[in-house]
Legacy VTK file of the C-alpha trace (Angstrom):
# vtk DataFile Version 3.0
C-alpha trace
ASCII
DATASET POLYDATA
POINTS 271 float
0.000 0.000 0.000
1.795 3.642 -0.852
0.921 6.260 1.902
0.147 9.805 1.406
0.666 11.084 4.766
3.599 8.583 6.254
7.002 7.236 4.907
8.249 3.586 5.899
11.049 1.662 5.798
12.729 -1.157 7.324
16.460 -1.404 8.834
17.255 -4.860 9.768
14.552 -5.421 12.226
13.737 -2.362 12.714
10.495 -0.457 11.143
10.685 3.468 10.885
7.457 5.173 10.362
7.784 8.866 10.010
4.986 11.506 10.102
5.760 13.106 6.617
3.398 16.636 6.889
6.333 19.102 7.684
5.032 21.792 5.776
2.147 21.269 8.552
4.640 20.460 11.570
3.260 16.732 10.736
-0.382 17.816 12.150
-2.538 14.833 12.479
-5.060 14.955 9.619
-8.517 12.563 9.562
-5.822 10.374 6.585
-2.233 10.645 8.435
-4.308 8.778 11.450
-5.484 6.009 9.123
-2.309 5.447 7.671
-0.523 5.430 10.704
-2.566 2.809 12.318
-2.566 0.703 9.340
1.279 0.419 9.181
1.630 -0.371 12.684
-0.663 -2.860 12.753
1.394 -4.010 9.456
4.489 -4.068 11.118
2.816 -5.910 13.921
1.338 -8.936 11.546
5.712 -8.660 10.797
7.811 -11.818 11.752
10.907 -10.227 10.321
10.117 -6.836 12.826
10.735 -6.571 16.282
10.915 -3.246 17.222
8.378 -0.336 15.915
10.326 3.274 15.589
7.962 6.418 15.210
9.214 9.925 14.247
8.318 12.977 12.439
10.058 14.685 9.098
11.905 17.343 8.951
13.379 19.251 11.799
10.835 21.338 13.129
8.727 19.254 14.667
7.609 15.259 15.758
4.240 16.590 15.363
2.193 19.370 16.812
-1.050 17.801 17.339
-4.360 17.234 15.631
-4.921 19.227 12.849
-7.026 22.155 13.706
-7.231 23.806 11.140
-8.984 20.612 9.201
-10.959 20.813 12.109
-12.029 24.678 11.888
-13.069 23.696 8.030
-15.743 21.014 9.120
-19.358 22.185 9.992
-20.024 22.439 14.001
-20.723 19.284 15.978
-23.485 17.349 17.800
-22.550 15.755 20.587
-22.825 12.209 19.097
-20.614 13.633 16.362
-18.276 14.844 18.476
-18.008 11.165 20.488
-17.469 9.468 16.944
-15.167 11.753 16.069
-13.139 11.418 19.043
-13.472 8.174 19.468
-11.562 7.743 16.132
-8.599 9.894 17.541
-8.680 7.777 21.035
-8.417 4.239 18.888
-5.481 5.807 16.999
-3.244 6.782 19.803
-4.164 2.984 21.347
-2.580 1.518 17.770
0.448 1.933 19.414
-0.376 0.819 22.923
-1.776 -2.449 21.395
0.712 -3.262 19.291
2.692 -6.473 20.636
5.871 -4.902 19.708
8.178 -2.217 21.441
7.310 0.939 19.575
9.320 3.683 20.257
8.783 7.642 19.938
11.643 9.542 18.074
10.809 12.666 18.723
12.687 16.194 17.576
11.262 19.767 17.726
7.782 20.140 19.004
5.672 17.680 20.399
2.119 19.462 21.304
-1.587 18.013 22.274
-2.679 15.158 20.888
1.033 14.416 19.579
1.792 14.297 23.141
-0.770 11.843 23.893
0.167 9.283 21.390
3.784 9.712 21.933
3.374 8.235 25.595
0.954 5.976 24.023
4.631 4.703 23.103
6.675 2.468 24.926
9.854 4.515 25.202
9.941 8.673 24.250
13.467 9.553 22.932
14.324 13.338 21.979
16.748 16.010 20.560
17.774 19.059 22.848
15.963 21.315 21.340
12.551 19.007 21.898
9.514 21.229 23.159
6.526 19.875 25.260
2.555 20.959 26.197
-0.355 19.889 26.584
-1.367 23.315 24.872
-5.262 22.328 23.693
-6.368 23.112 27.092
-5.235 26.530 26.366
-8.319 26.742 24.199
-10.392 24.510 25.877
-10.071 21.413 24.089
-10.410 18.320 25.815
-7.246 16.128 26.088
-8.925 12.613 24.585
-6.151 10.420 25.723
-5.292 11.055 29.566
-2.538 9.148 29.771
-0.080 12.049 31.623
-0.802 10.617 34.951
0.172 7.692 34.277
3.539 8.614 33.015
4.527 11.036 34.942
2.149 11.143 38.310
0.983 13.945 39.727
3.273 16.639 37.693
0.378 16.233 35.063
-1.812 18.206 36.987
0.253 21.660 36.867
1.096 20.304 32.483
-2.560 20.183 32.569
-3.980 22.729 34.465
-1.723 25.338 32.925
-1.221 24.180 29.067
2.583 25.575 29.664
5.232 24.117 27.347
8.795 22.439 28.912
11.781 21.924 27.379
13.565 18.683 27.157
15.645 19.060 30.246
12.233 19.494 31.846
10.777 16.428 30.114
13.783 13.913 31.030
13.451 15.255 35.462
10.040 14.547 35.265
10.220 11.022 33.815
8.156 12.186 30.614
11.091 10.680 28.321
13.458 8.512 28.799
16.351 10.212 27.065
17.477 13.248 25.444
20.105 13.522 22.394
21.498 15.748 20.811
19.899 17.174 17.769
22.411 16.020 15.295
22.720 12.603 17.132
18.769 11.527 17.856
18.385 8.894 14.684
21.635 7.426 15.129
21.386 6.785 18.863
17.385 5.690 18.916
18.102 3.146 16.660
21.040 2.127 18.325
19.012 1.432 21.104
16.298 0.158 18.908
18.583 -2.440 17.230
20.075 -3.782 20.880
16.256 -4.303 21.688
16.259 -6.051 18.415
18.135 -9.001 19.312
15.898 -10.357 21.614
14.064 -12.850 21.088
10.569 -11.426 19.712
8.267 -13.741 22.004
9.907 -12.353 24.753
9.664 -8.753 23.855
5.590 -9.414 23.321
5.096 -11.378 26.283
7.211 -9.056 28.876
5.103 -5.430 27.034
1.603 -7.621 27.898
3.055 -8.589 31.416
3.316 -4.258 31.365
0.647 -3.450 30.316
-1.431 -5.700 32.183
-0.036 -4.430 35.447
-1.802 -0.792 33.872
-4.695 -2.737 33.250
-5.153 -4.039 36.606
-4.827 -0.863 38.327
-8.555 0.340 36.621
-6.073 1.652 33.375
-8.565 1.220 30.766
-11.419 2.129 33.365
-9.570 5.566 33.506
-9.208 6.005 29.893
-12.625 5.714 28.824
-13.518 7.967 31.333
-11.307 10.769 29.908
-12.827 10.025 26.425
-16.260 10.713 27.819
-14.792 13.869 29.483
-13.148 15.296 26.112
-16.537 14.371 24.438
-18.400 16.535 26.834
-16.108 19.313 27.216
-15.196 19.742 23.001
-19.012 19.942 22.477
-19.368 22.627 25.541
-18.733 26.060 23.897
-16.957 27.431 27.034
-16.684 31.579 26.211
-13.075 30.844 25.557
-13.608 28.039 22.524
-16.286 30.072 20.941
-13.932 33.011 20.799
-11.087 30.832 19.220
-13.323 29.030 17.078
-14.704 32.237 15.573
-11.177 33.519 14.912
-9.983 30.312 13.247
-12.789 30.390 10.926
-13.536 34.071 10.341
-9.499 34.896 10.481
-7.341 31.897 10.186
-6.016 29.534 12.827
-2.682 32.370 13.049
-5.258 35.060 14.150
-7.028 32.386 16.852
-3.177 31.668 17.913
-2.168 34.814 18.833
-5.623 35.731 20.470
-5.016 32.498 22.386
-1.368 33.272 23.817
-2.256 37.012 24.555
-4.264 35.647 27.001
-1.437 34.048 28.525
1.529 36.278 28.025
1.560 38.699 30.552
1.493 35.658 33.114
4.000 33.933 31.833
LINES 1 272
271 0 1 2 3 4 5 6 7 8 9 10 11 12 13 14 15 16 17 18 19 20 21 22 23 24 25 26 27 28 29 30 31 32 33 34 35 36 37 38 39 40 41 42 43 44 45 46 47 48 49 50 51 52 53 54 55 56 57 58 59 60 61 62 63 64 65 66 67 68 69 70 71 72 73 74 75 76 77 78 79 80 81 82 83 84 85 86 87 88 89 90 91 92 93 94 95 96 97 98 99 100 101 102 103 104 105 106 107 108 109 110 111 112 113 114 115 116 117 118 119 120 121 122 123 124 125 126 127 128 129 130 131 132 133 134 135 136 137 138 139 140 141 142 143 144 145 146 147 148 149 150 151 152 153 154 155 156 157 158 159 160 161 162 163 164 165 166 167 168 169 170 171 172 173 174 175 176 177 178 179 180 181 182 183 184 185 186 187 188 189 190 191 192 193 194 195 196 197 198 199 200 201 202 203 204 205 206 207 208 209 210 211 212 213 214 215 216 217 218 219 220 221 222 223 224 225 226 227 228 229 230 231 232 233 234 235 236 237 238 239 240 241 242 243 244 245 246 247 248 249 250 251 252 253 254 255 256 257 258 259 260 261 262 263 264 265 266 267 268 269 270
């Protein structure tokens, strides 16, 4: 199958998929979520792969989120049309989670919202030096489908939450939110160093020790918790808090750079 949206390739036993929107900071369009899930799952079905490596093109970013801006061109939403569509973005950040196989975040510039949820939907978060963090959505009163931040990094999420503030990777590696940061020029050739060491073991034992992990989740009420924040996102993205309607009417009546800087003067002189 030839993607539109992705790029992959193989090395050894390694599969590389890479986000390939840079012109859009690798947004997360309605298609680039398809595809993604589809060559996961492919390299999944894989005997020859054993370890699943994730990244973004070009240099600016791993991804900043879901695409808004496709968003702010689609006609408002019921509630029931807002749970569908959601519901879609939560299955797509749990392609990774329920994938047998290590799968491993290579991230470099900017990973924002929803990019941040599927990234820790990822086994292992690797970044450049110059990687940038935030659970920004909130900022505009989006709901964050994929609450997964507690679980990584405890109760830091709240303040990442509360606040939408971005952290640097310095900030990200203290807190436990990756497990280790590169430099720029070095992040491909040291992730799939690491990558290719995980590689030689034995691929039964890789599968069986991530569902002895994940299980352990599981049996703490994981999936429980999960659904619940999908139900919360679903309620608050179809409540037009002042706030949303305010961006919403910017992105549509001025372009999603208008609703942008609207959105940070909010924040600036508190910053």
């Amino acid at each position: 199958m030839a993607y539109a949206t992705i790029t992959e390739e193989t090395d050894d036993r390694v599969a590389v998929i890479t986000f390939n929107r840079p012109e859009r900071l690798n947004a997360f369009s309605l298609e680039l979520r398809g595809e993604v899930a589809d060559a996961v799952a492919k390299a999944d079905r894989n005997p020859d792969i054993r370890v699943i490596v994730i990244t973004g093109a070009g240099d600016r970013a791993f991804s900043a989120g879901y695409d808004i801006k496709q968003s702010a061109e689609a006609p408002k939403k019921t509630v029931a049309e807002w749970r569908d569509r959601l519901a879609g973005d939560y299955d797509f950040t749990f392609s990774v989670w329920d994938c047998s196989k290590p799968v491993i975040a290579m991230i470099n510039g900017y990973c924002l919202a929803g990019a941040l949820e599927f990234a820790q939907m990822c086994d292992m978060r690797y970044c450049s030096d110059d990687a940038r963090f935030g659970v920004v959505e909130t900022r505009f009163s989006s709901g964050v489908v994929t609450m997964i931040m507690p679980w990584i990094v405890g109760a830091r999420a709240r303040e990442l939450v509360y606040t939408g503030d971005r952290i640097d990777a310095a900030e990200a590696l203290r807190i436990g939110l990756v497990n280790r940061v590169f430099p720029k020029a070095e992040l491909r050739q040291e992730t799939m160093k690491i990558a290719k060491r995980m590689s030689q073991v034995a691929l039964a034992c890789l599968q069986w020790n991530k569902r002895s992990i994940n299980n352990s989740y599981h049996a703490q009420g994981f999936h429980a918790a999960m659904r619940y924040g999908l139900e919360a996102c679903t309620i608050l993205d179809a409540t037009e808090t002042p706030e949303y309607q305010r961006f919403d009417e910017l992105r549509r009546s001025k372009g999603l750079n208008e609703a942008m800087r609207w959105r940070d003067d909010q924040f600036r002189q508190y910053e």
